[in-house]
N, C-alpha and C positions, 0 to 999 in steps of 0.2 A: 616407284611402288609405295604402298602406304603401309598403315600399321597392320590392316587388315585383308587387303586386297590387292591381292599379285596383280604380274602381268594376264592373269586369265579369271578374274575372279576372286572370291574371298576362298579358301580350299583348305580343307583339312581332316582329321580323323572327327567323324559323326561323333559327338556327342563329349570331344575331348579340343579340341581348339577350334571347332564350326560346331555349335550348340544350338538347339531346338530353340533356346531362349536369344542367340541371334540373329535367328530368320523371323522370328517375331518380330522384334526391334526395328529389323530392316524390314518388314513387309508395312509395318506401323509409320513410319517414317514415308518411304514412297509412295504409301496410296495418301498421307499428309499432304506432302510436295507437292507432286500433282496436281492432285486437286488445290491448291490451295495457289499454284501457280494459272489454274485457268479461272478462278474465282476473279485475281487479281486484272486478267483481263475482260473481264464480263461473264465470263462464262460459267451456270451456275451446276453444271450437267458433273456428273462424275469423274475422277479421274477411269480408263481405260488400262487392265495392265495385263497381259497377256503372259501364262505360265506352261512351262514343259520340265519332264524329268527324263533320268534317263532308268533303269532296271536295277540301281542298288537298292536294299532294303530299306536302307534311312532315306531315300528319296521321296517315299509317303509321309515319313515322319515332318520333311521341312517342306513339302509343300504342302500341308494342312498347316503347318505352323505360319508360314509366308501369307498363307490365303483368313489366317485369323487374324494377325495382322494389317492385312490390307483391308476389307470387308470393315476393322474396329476404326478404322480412319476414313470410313467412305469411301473407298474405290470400289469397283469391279472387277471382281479377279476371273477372269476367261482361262479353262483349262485344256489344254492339246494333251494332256495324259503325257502318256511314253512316245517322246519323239528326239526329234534331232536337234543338237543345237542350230544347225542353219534356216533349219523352220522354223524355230521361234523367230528368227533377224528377220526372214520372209512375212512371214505374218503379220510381226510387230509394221513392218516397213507398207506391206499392201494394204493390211487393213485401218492402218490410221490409229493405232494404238499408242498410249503414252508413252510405254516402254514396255521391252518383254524382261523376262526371268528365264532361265535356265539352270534347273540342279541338277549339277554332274561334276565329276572330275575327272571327265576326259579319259584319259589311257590310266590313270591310278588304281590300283587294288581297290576291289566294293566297300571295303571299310573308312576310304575316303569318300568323302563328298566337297562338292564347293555351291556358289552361289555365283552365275555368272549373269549379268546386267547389261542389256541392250538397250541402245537410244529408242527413240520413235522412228527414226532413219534405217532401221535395224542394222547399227555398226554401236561398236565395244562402247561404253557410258562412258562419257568423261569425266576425266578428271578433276572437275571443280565439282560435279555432284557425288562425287564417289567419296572426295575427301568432307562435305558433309552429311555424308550417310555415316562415316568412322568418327566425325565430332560426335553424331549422336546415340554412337554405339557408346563412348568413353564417357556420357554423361550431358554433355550440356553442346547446342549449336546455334550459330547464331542468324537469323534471317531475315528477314524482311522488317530490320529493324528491332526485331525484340530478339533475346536471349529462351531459349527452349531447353529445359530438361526434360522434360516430358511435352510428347506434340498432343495438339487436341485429341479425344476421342469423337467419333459420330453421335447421334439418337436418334430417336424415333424414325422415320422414313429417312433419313443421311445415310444409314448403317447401310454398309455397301453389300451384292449380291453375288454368288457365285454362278458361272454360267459354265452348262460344259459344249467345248467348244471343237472338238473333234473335227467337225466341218473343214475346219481351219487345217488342220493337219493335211485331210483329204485332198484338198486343195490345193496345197504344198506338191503332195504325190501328184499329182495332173498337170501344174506346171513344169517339171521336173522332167515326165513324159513328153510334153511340147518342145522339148529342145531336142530330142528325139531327130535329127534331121538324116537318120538311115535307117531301116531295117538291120536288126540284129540278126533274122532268119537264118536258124544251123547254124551257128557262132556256140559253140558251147562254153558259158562262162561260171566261173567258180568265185562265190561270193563267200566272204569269213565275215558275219555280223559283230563279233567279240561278247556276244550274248548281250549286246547292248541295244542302244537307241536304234539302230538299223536293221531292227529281226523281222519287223512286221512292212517296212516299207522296203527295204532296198530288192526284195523279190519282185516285187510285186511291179516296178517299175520297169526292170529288165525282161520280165515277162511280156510285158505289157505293148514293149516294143521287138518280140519276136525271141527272145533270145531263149537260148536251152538252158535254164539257169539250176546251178548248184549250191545248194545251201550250206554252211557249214557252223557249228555256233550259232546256234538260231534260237537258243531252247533256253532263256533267262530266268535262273530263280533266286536273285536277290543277291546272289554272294559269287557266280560266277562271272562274272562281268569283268569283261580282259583277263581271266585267268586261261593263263597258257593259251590264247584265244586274240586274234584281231592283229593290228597292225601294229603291234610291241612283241608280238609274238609271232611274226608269220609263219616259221620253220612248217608249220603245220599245215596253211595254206601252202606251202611249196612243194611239200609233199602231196597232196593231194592234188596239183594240174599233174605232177607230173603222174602219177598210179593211174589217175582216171582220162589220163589225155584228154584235158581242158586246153583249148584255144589261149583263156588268159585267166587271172586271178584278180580280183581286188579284198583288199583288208580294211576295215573302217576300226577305229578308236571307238572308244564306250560311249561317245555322244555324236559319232560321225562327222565331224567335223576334217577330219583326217582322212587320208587314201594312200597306200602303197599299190604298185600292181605287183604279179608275179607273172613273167612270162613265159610262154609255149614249155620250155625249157625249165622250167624252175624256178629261174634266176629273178632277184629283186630289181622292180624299178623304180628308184627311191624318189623324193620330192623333189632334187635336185635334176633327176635324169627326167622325172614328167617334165618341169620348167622346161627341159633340153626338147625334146620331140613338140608339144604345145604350142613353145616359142617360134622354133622354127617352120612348123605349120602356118602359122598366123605370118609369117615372115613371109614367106612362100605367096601367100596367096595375097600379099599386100594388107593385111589388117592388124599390123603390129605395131598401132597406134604407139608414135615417140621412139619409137625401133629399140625399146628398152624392156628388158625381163626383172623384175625386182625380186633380188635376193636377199638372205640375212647373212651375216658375216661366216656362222656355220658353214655353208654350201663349201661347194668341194671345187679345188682348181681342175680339175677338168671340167669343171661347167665352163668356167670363165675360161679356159682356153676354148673349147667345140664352140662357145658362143664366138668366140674370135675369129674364128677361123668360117662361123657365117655370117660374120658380119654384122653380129646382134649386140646393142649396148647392155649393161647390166648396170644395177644400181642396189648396192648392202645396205641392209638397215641392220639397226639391233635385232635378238632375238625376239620372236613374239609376233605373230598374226597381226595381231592389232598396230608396231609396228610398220609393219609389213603396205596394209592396210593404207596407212594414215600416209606413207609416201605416194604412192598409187594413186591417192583422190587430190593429194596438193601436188601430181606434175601429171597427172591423164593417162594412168600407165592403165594396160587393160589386164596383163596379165605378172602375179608376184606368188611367192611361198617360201615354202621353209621345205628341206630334206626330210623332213617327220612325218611331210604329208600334206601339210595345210596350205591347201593350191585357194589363191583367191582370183574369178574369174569376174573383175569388175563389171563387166557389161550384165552379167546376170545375178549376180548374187551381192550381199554386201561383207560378207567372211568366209573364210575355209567352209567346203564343203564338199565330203568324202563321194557322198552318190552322184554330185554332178561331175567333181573331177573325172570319176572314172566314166559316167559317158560320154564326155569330151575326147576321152583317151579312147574309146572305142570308133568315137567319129573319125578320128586320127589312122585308126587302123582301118575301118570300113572304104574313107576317101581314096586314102596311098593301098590300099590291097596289099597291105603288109602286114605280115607277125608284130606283134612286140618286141623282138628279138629283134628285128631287121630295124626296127625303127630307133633302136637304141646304140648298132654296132658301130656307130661314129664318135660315140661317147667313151672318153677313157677316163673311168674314177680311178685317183690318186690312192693309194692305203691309207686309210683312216683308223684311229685309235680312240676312242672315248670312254674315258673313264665318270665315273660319277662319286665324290667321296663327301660320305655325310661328317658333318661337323654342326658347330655347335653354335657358331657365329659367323655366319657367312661373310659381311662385311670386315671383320677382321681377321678371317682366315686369309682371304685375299688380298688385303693390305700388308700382311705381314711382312716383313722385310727379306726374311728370309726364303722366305716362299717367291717375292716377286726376284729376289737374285735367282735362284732356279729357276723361274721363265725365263727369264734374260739368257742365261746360258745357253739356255737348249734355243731356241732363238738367233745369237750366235752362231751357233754351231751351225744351225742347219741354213742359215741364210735364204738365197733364192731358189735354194729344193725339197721347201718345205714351212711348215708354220707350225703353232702351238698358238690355242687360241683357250686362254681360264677364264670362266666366268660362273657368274652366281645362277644358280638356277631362280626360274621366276617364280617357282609352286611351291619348290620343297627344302628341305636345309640342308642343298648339295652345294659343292664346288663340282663344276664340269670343266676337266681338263682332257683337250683334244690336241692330237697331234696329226699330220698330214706329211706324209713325206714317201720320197721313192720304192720304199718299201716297207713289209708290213712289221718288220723284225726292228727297225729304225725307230718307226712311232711306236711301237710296244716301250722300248729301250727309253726313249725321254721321255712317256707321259709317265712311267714308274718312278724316274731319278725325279719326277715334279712329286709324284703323290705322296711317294715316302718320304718327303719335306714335310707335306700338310699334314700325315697323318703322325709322322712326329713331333712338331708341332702341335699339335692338340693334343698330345698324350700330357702337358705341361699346361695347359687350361685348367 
């Protein structure tokens, strides 16, 4: 990770550690590159950069500021308004754009925002342009031979154009529909928007292909966005399959990129238990290219047992989509995620994305003529504990010594019935410390004897 830009992006409180005068800089800066990387090959046409937000209120704020930026360096900034982040990857990726933008921060409270950056591939921006986009945030970068504190500005007919580009969105929703390979007809399903990126599309889709759809969180005004709302919050879609007897539930994150379901019954079925039923679908029917499910170290041992016991390899990455991702395209895996939600479905997409997981997850149930319930009862999650404790130095909370003798112990102790797994979160300035073991009173018991380490510890910082 870099100074400025996590594993998801650059993210933080609008207008206090991600500032209107940084989406400048960076919108300044990439419609530069760009363009300045197709000049270098002949090409004298503009750079192309594709933008999306999600329904927080500083969302207008940085992408007017994104799109002054780009436009003062000669790009064309193309606008999809309020959508998803997988539709900016889509877009960027079909329609031959330099790169996209997405502002959001995901599952965060509305008073965050971030800055999330997609290749021309539509997959996460790597890491050698990402690290001089933070040289040029800090003052001076160096490229193509000369040293830049400042990149050119445009003039006259150079000054780049904004375009609004809606189409593009629309287009998105219509492919989306085409994977569509069942009727939904009488299926009553229960959608939780989180008042975000999926208010005005994930209906519309489910509709589209027959289904009874229920809306919930749908009504975004700038500050409700994942409040008590979407897939950090489901309690509330879970109550609501079961009161209105819905078929099934899905919950999407503030930019969609995420998916939980909720089945007939209530009950959650988390990213680890979609991998389980998807996996074994595609197993079943021979299309589980490499016979491998790609997980992150998070996932729970009863995945990796029910995968044992069909006969499915599995392979951990670090935490993080992009992660996730980047194993997937260097060994031909078709299907990887994470427990939060973020299913990547290589043959169709190029990142997590919340509305096609879940009609994958309906094709699953339409094919087998099964509940979600039934498709899930071979799965036994282990008790899980995750705690998240903010501090003030993530990298040396975690190396502390005292802190790392308490994992060890608990560790120890729990040997082969069980795990503890600490790590730094990629957004925000947590330690996430999880525990997995026979029972729920066990991992309560050692992720406390960990936390009350760190949090004593930093009472002495």
């Amino acid at each position: 990770m870099g100074k400025y830009f996590g594993t998801d992006g650059f993210r933080g409180e609008a207008n206090r550690n991600l500032t209107a005068d940084h989406a400048y800089k960076i919108g300044r800066f990439l419609g530069w590159y760009y363009g300045e990387l197709k000049r270098q090959n002949g090409d004298d046409t503009p750079a192309r950069i594709v933008i999306g937000k999600d329904t927080r209120r500083s969302s207008y704020m940085f992408e007017y500021t994104l799109v002054g930026g780009l436009v003062a360096s000669g790009a064309d900034a193309y606008l999809l308004h309020v959508t998803t982040t997988p539709s900016v990857a889509y877009v960027a990726r079909v329609d031959e754009f330099d790169c996209g933008i997405m502002i959001s921060a995901s599952h965060n409270p509305y008073y965050d925002n971030g800055i999330k950056l997609i290749n021309g591939n539509g997959e996460k921006m790597d890491e050698g342009t990402i690290s001089l986009i933070e040289a040029y945030l800090d003052g001076e970068v160096e490229l193509f031979g000369e040293k830049y504190s400042e990149v050119p500005y445009a003039h006259k007919e150079k000054i780049g154009r904004t375009v609004d580009y809606v189409s593009g969105r629309n287009r998105y929703v219509g492919y989306l529909i085409s994977l569509g390979m069942y009727s939904f007809k009488g299926v009553k399903v229960a959608l939780d928007c989180a008042n975000g990126s999926s208010w005005n599309i994930a209906k519309s889709v489910f509709d589209a292909l027959g289904a009874k759809t229920y809306v919930i969180n749908a009504d975004p005004n700038g500050t409700n966005i994942n409040n008590n709302a979407g897939s950090t919050h489901i309690e509330g879609l879970q109550k609501y399959v079961v009161e209105e007897g819905m078929d099934v539930g899905f919950a999407y994150d503030g930019d969609a990129d995420r998916c939980l379901c909720v089945d007939e019954k209530g009950q959650v079925v988390d990213g680890d238990a979609i991998l389980y039923v998807y996996g074994r679908y595609m197993k079943e029917r021979g299309k589980l290219v490499t016979n491998t499910v790609v997980t992150t170290v998070m996932s729970n041992f009863g995945l990796y047992k029910a995968f044992d016991e069909q006969g499915i390899g599995y392979a951990k990455t670090a935490v993080g989509d992009k992660y996730v991702y980047e194993y997937m395209q260097k060994n031909g895996c078709r299907i990887g995620g994470e427990q939060s939600g973020h299913i990547i479905f290589s043959k169709y997409a190029s990142t997590g994305d919340g509305i096609l997981t879940s009609l994958k997850m309906m094709e699953v149930m339409m094919a087998r003529k099964k509940t979600m319930s039934q498709l899930t009862e071979d799965l036994h999650i282990y008790p899980q504990v995750l705690v998240n404790v903010r501090v003030q130095d993530k990298a040396v909370a975690q190396a502390d010594p005292d802190v790392q003798a308490a994992v060890q112990k608990v560790a120890d102790e729990l040997g082969d019935t069980g795990r503890i797994l600490v790590r730094e979160s990629g957004t925000e300035p947590l330690i996430r410390v999880m525990v997995e073991a026979e029972t729920h009173d066990i991992c309560q018991k050692y992720v406390d004897d960990v936390v009350n380490v760190i949090n004593e510890k930093e009472k002495t910082r």
